[in-house]
N, C-alpha and C positions, 0 to 999 in steps of 0.2 A: 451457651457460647454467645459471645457479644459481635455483632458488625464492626471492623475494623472502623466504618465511614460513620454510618450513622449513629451507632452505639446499641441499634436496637438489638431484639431479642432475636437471633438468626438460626438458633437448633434445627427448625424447621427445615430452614432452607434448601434445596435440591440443587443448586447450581455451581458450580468452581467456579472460580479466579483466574483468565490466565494471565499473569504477568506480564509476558509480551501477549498482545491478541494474537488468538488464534487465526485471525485472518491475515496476519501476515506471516505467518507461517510457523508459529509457535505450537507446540500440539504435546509437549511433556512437561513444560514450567509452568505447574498449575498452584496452587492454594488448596488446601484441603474444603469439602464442602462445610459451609458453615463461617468460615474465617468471613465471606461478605457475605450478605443477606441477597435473597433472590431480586427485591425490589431494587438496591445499589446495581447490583449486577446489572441485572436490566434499564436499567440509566446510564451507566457510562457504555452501556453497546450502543444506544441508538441515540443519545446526545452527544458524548463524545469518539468511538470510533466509527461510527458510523459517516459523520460528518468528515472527520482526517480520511477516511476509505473513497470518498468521494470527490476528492483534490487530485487534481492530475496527476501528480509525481509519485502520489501514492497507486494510482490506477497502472502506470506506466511498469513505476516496480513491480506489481505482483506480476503483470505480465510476463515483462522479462527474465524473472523470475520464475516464474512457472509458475504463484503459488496458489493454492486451492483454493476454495471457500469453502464453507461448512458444506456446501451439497457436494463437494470435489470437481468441483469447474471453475477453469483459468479463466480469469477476466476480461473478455475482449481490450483492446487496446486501442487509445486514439493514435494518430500519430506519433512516433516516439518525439522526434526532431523538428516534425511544425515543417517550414516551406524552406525547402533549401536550394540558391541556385549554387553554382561553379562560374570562374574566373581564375585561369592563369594560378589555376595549383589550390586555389582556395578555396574552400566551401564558406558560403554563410546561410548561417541558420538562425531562421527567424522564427520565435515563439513568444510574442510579446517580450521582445530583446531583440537582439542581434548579435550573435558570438560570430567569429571565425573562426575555422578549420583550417590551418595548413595543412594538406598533402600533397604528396607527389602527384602528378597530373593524370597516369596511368590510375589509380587507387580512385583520383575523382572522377573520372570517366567512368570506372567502374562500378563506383556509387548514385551517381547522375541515371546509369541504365538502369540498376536496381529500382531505384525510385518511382 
């Protein structure tokens, strides 16, 4: 059997594919072992998911998310929302931006105490 990426000789290989990473919560949509080579495999883990797994929105989702990593531990979370005050019904949330939240004032009071 040939490597889907590189072409090379992959029979050897010991490792599956998973088509969505298993680090985002994929654990049954795999490739059978052999379709990539242990070498490819191990290149797009630590050049490319690895690097996406380390961008905030990615760190945020798994979070809230629940989802494991390969040891089965949730990934701490930095702030979801960054620094948010309250004004007259409105939240703004700053995360290198600035969005607005309209809510009702009760709802922001109750989010301001959270916080």
């Amino acid at each position: 059997m040939r490597c889907i990426f590189c072409k090379q000789d992959s029979s050897g290989s010991r490792s599956v594919e998973h088509i969505v990473p298993e680090s985002l919560g994929n654990k049954s949509h795999v490739l059978p072992t052999g379709v990539v080579c242990d070498r490819c495999n191990q290149y797009f883990a630590l050049k490319i998911e690895k690097v996406l797994l380390e961008q905030e929105f990615f760190k945020n989702l798994r979070h809230r998310n629940a989802i494991e990593s390969k040891r089965g531990r949730i990934s701490p979370s930095e702030k979801v929302l960054g620094t948010i005050t309250f004004s007259e019904g409105e939240i703004y949330i700053s995360n290198k931006g600035m969005n607005v939240v309209t809510v009702d004032p009760l709802s922001a009071q109750f989010i301001m105490s959270e916080w």
